[in-house]
ROZA-480834 format. One record per residue (C-alpha): chain; residue in one letter; x, y, z. Coordinates in steps of 0.001 Angstrom, whole numbers, plus 524288, in hexadecimal, padded with zeros to 5 digits. Layout:
N
   kette   rest    east   north      up
       A      a       X       Y       Z
...
//
This chain:
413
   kette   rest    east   north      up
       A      x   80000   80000   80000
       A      x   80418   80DB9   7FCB1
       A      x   801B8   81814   8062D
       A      x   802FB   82724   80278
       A      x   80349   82F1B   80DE6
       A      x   8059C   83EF1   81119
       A      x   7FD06   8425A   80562
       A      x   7FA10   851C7   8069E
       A      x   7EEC9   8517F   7FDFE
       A      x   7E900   844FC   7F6FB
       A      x   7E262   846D5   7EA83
       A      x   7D42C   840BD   7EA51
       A      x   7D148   83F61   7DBD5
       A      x   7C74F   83759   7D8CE
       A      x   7C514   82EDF   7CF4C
       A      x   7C06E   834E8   7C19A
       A      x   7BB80   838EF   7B81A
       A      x   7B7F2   8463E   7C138
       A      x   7AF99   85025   7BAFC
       A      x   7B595   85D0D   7B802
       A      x   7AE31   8633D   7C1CE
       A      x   7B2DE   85A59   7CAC0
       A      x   7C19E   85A17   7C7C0
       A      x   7C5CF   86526   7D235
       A      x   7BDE5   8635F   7DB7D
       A      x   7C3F4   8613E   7E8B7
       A      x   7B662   859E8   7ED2F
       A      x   7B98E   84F16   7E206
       A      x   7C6F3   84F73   7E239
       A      x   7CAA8   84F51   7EEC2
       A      x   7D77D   8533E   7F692
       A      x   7DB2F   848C3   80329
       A      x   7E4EE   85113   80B16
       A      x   7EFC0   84A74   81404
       A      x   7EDCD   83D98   80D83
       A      x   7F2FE   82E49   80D59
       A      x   7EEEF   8256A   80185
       A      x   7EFFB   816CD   8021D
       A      x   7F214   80E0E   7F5DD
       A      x   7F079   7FFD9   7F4AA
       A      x   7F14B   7F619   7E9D8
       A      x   7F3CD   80265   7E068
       A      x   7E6CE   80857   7E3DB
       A      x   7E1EF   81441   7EE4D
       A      x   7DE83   80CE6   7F98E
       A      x   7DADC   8186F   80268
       A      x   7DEEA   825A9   80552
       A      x   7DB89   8300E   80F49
       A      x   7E230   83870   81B42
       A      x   7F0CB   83407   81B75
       A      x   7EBAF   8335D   82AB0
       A      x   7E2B4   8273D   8273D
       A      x   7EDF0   82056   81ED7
       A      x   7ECFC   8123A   82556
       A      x   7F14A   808FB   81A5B
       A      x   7EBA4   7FAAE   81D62
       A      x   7F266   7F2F2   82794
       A      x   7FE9D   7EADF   821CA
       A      x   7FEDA   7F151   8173D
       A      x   80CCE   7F513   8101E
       A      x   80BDB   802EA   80E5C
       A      x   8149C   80B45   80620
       A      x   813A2   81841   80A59
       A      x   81448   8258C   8018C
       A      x   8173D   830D0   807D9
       A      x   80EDB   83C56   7FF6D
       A      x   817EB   8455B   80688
       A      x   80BF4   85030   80652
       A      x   809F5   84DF1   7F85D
       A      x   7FBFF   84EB6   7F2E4
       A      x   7F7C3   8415E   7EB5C
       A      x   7F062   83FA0   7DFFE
       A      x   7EBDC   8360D   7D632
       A      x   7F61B   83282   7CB2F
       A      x   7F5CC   83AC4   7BFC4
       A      x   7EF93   8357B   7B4AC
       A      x   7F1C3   83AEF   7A53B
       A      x   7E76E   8364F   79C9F
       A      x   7EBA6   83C29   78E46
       A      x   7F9EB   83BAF   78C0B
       A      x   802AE   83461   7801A
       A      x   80EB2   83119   787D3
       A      x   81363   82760   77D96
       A      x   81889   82F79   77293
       A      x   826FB   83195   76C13
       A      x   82F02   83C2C   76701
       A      x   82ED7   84AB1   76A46
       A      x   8278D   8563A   76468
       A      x   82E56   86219   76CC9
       A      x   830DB   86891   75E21
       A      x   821DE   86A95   75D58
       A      x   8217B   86DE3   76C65
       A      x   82AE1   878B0   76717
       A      x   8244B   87C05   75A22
       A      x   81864   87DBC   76202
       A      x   81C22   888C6   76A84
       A      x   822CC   88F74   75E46
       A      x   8153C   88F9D   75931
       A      x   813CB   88526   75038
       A      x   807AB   87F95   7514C
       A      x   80484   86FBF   751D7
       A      x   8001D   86EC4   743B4
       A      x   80ADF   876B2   73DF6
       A      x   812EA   86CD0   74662
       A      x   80C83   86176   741CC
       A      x   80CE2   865C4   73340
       A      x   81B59   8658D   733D5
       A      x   81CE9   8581E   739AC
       A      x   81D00   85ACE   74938
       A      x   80FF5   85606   75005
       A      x   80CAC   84816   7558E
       A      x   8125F   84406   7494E
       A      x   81FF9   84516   74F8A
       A      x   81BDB   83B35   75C09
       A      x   8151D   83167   75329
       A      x   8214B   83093   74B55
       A      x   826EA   82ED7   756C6
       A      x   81F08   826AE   75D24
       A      x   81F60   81CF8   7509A
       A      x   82CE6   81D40   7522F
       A      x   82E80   81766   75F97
       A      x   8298C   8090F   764ED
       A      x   8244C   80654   770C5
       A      x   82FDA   8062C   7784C
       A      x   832CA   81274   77558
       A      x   82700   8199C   776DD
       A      x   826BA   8115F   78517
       A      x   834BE   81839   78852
       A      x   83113   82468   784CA
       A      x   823FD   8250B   78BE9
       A      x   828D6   81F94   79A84
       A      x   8315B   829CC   79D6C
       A      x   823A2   834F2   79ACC
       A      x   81BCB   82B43   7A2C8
       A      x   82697   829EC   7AEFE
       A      x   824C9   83889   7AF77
       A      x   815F1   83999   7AE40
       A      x   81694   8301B   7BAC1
       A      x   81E0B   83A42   7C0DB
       A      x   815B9   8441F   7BF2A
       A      x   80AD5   83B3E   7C60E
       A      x   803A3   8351C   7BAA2
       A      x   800FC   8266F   7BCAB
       A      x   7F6BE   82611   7B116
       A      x   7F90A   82977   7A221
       A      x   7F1DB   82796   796FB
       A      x   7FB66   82673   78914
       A      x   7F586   82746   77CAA
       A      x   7FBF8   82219   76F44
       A      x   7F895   82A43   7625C
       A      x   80608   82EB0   75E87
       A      x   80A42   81F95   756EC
       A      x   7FD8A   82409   74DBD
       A      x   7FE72   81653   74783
       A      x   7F8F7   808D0   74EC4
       A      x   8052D   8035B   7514B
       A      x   80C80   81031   75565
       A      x   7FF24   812C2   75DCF
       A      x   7FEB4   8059E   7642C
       A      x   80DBF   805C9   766DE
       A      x   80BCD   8129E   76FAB
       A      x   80079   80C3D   7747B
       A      x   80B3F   80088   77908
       A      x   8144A   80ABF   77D7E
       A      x   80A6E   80F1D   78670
       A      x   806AA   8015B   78A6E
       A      x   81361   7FE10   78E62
       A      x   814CC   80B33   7956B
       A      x   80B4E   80765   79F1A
       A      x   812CF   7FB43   7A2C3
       A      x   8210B   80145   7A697
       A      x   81C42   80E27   7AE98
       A      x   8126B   81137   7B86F
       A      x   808C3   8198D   7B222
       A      x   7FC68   81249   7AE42
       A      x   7FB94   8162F   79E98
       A      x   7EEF9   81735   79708
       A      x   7F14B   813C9   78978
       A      x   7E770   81D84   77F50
       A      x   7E8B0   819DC   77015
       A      x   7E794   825AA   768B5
       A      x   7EAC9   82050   75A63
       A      x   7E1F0   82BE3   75538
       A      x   7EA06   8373D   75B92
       A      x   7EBF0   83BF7   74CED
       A      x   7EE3C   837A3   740A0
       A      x   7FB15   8334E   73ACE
       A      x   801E3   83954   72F55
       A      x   8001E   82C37   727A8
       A      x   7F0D9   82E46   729A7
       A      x   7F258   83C9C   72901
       A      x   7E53F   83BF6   720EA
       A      x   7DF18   8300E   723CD
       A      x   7DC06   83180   73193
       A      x   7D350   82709   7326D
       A      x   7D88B   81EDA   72B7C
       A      x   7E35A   81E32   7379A
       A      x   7D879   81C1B   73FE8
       A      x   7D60B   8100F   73967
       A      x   7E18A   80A27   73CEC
       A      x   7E272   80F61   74C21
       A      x   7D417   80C1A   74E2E
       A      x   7D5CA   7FF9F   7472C
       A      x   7CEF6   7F314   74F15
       A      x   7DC0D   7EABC   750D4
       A      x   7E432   7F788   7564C
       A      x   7D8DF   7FC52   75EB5
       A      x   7D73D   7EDFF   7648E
       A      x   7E3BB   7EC08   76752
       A      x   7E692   7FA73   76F44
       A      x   7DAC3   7F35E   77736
       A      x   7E005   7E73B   777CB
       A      x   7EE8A   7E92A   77C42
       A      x   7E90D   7F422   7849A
       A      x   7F178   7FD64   77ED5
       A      x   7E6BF   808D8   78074
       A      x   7DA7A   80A6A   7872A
       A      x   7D69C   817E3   7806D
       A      x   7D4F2   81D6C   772EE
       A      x   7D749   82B8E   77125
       A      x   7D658   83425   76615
       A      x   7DB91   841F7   7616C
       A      x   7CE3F   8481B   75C75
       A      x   7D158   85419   75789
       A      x   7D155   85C26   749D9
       A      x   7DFFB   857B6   74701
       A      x   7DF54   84AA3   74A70
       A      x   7D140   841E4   74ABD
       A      x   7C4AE   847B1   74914
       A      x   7B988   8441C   7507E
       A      x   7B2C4   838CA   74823
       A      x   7BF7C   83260   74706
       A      x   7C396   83358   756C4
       A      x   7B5C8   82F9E   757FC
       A      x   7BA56   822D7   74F41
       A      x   7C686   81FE7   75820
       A      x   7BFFE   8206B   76555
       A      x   7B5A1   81953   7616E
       A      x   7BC36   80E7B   75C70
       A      x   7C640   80D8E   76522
       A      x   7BC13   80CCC   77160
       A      x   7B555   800B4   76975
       A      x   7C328   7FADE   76C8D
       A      x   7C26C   7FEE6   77A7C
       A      x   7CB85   80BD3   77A3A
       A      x   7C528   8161F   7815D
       A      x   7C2DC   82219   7792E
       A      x   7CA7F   82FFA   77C6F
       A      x   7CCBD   83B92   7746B
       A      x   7D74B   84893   77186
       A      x   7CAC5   8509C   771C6
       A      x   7C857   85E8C   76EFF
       A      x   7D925   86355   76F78
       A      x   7D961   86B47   763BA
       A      x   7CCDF   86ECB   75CDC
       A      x   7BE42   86AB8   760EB
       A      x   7B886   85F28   75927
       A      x   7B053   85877   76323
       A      x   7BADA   84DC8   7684C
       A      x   7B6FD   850E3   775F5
       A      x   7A76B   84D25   771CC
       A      x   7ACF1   840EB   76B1C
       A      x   7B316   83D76   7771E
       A      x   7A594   83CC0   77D73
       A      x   79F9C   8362C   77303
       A      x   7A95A   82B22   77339
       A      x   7A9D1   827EC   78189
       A      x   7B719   82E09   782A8
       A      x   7BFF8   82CA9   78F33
       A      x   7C36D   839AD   78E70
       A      x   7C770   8469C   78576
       A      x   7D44C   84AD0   78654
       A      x   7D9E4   8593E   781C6
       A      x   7CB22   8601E   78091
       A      x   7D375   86F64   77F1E
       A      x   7C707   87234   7753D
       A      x   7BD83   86A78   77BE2
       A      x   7AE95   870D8   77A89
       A      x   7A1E5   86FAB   78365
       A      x   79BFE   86609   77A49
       A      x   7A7F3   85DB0   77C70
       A      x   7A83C   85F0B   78B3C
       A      x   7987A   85CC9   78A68
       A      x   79C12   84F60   7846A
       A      x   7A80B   84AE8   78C6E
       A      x   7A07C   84D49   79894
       A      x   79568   846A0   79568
       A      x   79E68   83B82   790DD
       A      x   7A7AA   83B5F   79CC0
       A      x   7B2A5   83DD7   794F6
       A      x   7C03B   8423A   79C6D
       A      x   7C474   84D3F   7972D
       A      x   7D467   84D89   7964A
       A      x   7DB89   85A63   795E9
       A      x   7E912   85CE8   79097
       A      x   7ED4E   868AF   795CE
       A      x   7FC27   8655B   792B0
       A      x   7F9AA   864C7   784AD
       A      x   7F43E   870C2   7842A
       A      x   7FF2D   876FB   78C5D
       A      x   80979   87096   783C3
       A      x   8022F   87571   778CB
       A      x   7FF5A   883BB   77BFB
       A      x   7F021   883D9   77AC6
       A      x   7E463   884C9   780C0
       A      x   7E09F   87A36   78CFF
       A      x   7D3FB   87363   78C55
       A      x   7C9DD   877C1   79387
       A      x   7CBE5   87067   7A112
       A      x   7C2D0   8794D   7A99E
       A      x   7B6FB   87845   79E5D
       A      x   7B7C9   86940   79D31
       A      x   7B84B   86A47   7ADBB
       A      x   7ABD9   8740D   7AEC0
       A      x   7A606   86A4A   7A48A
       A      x   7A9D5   8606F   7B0CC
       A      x   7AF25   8564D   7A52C
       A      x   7BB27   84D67   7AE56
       A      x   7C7A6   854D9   7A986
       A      x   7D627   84BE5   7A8B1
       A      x   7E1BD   8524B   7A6C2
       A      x   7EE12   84C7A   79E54
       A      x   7FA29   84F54   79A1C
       A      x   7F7DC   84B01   789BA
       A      x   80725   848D5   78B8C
       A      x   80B6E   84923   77BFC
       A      x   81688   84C98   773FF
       A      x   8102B   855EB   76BDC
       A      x   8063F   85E85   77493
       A      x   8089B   85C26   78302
       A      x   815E0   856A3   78519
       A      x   812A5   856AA   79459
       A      x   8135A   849F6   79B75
       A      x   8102F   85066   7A8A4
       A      x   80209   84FE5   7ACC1
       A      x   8047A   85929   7B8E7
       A      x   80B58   86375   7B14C
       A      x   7FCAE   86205   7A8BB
       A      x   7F59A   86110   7B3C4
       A      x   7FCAD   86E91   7B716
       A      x   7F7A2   8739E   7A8D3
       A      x   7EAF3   87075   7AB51
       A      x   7E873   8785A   7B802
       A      x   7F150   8849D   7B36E
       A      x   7EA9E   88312   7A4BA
       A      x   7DD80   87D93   7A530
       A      x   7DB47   883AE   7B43C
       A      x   7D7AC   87608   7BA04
       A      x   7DA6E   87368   7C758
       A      x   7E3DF   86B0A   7CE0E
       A      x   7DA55   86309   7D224
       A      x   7D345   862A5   7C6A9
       A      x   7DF5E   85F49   7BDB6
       A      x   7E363   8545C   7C78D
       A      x   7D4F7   84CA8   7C663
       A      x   7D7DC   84E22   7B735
       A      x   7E491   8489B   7B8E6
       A      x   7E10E   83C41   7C136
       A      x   7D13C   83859   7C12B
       A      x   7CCE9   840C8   7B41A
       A      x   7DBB6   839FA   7AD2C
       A      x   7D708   82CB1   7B206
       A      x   7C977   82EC1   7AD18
       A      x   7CE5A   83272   79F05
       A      x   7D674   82554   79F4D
       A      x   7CAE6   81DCE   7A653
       A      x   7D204   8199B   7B373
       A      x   7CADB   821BA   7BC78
       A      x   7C6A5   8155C   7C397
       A      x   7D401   81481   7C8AB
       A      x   7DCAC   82019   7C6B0
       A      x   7DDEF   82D3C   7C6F2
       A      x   7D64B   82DED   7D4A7
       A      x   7DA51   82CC4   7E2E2
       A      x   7CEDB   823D9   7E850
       A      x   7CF8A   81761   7F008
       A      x   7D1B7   80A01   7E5C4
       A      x   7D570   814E5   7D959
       A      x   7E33D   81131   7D6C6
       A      x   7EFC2   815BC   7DF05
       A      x   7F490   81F65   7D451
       A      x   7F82C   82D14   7DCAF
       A      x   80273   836C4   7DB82
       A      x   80A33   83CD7   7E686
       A      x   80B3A   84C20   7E420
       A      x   81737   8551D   7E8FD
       A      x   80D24   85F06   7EC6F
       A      x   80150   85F64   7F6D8
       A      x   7F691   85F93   7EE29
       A      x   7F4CB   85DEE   7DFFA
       A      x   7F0ED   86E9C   7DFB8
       A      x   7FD7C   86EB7   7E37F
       A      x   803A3   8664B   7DA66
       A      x   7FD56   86CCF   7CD83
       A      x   8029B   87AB6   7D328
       A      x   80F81   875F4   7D404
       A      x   8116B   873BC   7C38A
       A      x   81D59   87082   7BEC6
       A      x   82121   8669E   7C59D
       A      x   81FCB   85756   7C8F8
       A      x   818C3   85708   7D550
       A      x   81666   84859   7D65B
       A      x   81D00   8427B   7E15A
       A      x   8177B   83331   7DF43
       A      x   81002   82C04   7D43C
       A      x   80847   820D8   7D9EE
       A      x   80358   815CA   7CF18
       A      x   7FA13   80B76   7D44D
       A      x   7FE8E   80E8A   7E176
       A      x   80DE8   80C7C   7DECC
       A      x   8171A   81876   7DF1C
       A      x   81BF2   81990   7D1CA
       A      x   822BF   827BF   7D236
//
């Protein structure tokens, strides 16, 4: 048994998804000060005053010392694409000169330049040069992260990342979430005949086996003006949830086309990016239960406007929060310096940005039964914080914070 003692403040978040309206408020998510936590068998087993710590009789009891650190459910990031190859800090630089991302594209920079890359390195590869971003997202107090594919753009490059990420989840202790997103645009060789490379990443035989191996358990789509319209990411969800892959979208990042209402319409996990989301959309995804997953380090990488985090809150939708760590428009593995971005940018509040971090990420990757909550039986995933309360923590910006990363109730950091 594991027994965290001297907590100054212990983070009550409950399980998700928790309505918008709900997400800062101090009578849902509650604050336990002076606090012990016990953990057996890798789950919460009870917590309280660290006065009324009594672990059971004859029990072996390893004992963490919080030191006065506030505690809090491990950090979960729902939209990333860890697994990638090569570097694009040319366009990073282009960028701020004022080039813009089609004039960079037209001359051969763009995701073109990571799936070349990614094409040109084999599992292994892509394996070595993921672990080292994932060692660090551990230390920043994420125990959760979802990895998408969509930069191999063929089936065998797309089911290779797929395997990278597979494998991932075997050597390290972050639990990995593997997303197939075949149809994040269309490859130069199909540069015309986008759906005619939908036929072969939507085809029965590559579709069964992603199920099969268990090499993803969602589908995601870019749905947007440059990339897949709305009938045909209508097409890919569809058929990939006949083949058990639960549906999510790149909604509403650039222009307004109605991916947020398709994401209703097809039983969608969640929305992710929604910077030109509308009522109508909101209308839908709340009367779907959709999550809806802000980026707010894309759009700080980027230089433009944030999504609207305190409409979709007002319209009480459940609100996550991820990093979209990318080569190409958020190169920014840390979800705490994001979690910074969203209070300073989008003006939600520590409290608020932490439930979207923990119970609203787990409800976007459909775990909620188990993480992203501190409640008796959810699982033992916590994170010890240098600081006495998790205010605290997202004033002080800039650095770490995280003092110990807890997975299934074993110290892993």
């Amino acid at each position: 048994m594991l027994a965290i003692r001297n907590i100054a403040q212990l983070v009550l978040v409950p399980p998700g998804p928790i309505s918008g309206l709900d997400m800062g408020r101090r009578a849902v998510v509650e604050v336990l000060p002076d606090a012990a936590l016990l953990v057996g068998d890798g789950v919460i087993h009870w917590f309280g005053p660290d006065s009324e710590c009594n672990p059971p009789v004859g029990a072996a009891v390893e004992t963490v010392d919080a030191q006065g650190g506030c505690v809090i459910p491990g950090l979960i990031d729902c939209h990333t694409h860890t697994v990638f190859a090569g570097s694009r800090e040319s366009e990073f630089v282009q960028r701020i000169e004022g080039r813009s991302y089609a004039e960079i594209a037209e001359s051969g920079g763009g995701i073109r330049v990571t799936v070349e890359a990614v094409r040109g390195a084999d599992v292994d590869q892509l394996v070595e040069l993921a672990l080292p971003r994932l060692r660090r997202m551990l230390a920043n107090g994420v125990t959760t992260v979802e990895i998408k594919s969509g930069y191999g753009l063929t089936v065998a490059d797309e089911l290779k990342m797929l395997e990278a990420i597979r494998r991932l989840a075997t050597i390290q202790p972050i639990e990995l979430v593997g997303t197939y997103l075949a149809a994040h645009t269309t490859p130069r060789e199909f540069a015309d005949r986008p759906d005619a490379y939908l036929d072969l990443v939507l085809d029965d035989a590559v579709l069964a086996r992603v199920r099969d191996e268990g090499l993803a358990e969602f589908c995601d789509v870019f749905c947007e003006r440059t990339a897949f319209d709305v009938a045909q990411s209508r097409r890919v969800l569809t058929t990939a949830k006949a083949f058990g892959l639960t549906p999510k979208l790149h909604a509403d990042q650039i222009t307004q086309i109605g991916a947020s209402r398709l994401a209703a319409e097809v039983g969608a996990i969640s929305a992710d990016h929604l910077e030109t989301i509308d009522d109508a959309g909101m209308a839908a995804m709340k009367r779907a239960g959709c999550v809806a997953v802000l980026l707010p380090g894309c759009s700080f990488f980027l230089g433009v406007g944030q999504a609207p985090a305190r409409r979709l809150l007002t319209a009480d939708l459940p609100v996550a929060i991820a990093t979209d760590f990318n080569p190409g428009s958020a190169m920014i593995e840390s979800l705490p310096q994001v979690m910074g971005i969203a209070c300073t940018q989008m003006h939600m509040t520590p409290t608020e940005v932490l439930t979207a971090t923990t119970a609203n990420a787990a409800a976007a990757l459909n775990r909620h039964d188990r993480v992203g909550a501190i409640r008796v039986g959810m699982q033992a995933d916590l994170v010890i914080l240098d600081a006495p309360s998790h205010d605290r923590w997202m004033y002080e910006q800039g650095r770490s914070g995280v003092r110990t990363v807890i997975k299934r109730g074993v110290v892993v950091a």
